[in-house]
N, C-alpha and C positions, 0 to 999 in steps of 0.2 A: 677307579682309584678308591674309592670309600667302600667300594666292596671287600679292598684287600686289607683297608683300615680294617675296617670290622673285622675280619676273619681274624688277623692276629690279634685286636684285643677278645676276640673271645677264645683264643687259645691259650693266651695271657695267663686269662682269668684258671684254668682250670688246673688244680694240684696235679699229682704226680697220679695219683689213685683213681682219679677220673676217666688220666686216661690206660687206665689196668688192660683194656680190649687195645692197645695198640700192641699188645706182646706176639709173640710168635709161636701159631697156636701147632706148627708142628714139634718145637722143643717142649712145646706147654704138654702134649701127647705122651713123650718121652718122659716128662717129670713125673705125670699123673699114674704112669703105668710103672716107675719106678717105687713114688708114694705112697698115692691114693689108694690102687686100685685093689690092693688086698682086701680094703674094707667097703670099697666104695664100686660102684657097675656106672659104667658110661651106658650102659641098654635102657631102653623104656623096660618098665616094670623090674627091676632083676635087682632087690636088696640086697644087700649081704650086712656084714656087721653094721654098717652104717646105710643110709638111705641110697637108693640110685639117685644121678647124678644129671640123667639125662634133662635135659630141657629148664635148665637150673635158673640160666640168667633169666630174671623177669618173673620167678615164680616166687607164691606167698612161701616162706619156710614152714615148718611144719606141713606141708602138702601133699608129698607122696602117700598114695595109700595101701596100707599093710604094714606100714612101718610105724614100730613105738617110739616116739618121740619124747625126749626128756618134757616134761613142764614149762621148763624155760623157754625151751625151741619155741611148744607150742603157745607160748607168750609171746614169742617176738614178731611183730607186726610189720615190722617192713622187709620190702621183697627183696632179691636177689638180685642187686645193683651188681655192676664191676666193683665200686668203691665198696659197698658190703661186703664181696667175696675175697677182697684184695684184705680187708680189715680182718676179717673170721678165716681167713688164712692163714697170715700172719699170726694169729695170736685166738687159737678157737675160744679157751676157757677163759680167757680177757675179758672178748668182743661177746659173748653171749655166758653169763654166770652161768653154772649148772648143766651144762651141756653134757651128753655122755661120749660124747668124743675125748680119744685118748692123747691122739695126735697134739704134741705141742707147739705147732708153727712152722711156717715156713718164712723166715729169717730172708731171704733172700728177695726184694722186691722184683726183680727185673726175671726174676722165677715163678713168681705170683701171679706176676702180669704176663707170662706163658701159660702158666696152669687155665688161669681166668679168660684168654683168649684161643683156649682151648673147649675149655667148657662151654665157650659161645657159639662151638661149633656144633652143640649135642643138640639139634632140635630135628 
């Protein structure tokens, strides 16, 4: 019984954005290859306009290497949460000033949180 207390107050507790990895990471495939993937490679090593993408959740930003990174990126200090990716989704030039992404957002959360549970599959 206190087990199951606990469980719902720590489900309670977490916003919407926390839980970004609860999407569904095979529409998350279909959006990213609609989207992303012009600029973006789901392969280890494989840049294209933008960095590759593979192994994203859990990495510092600015990391892939070969890829030029704006200044800002290579400012931002915190890793590649769900909540990060769901927020720099949503709204790139927002969530990080100066970035050289061109892409304006993706507007849709419950699309985000496909992309983002998609992306969790790249390792």
């Amino acid at each position: 019984m206190f087990r199951r207390i606990a469980l719902v107050a720590v489900l309670a507790s977490l916003s919407p954005s926390a839980l970004a990895l609860d999407g569904n990471p095979v529409a998350g495939k279909s959006i990213f290859q609609r989207i992303c993937q012009n600029c973006h490679s789901a392969e280890i090593g494989v840049n294209k306009v933008g960095p590759s993408l593979w192994n994203i959740v859990g990495r510092q930003p600015a990391a892939v290497p070969d890829y030029a990174y704006s200044e800002s990126m290579k400012k931002n200090n915190a890793p590649w949460t769900a909540t990060a990716l769901d927020a720099y989704i949503a709204d790139p030039r927002g969530d990080v000033h100066g970035v050289k992404m061109y892409f304006k957002g993706l507007a849709d959360a419950k699309e985000r949180a496909d992309v983002v549970a998609y992306l969790s599959t790249l390792r």
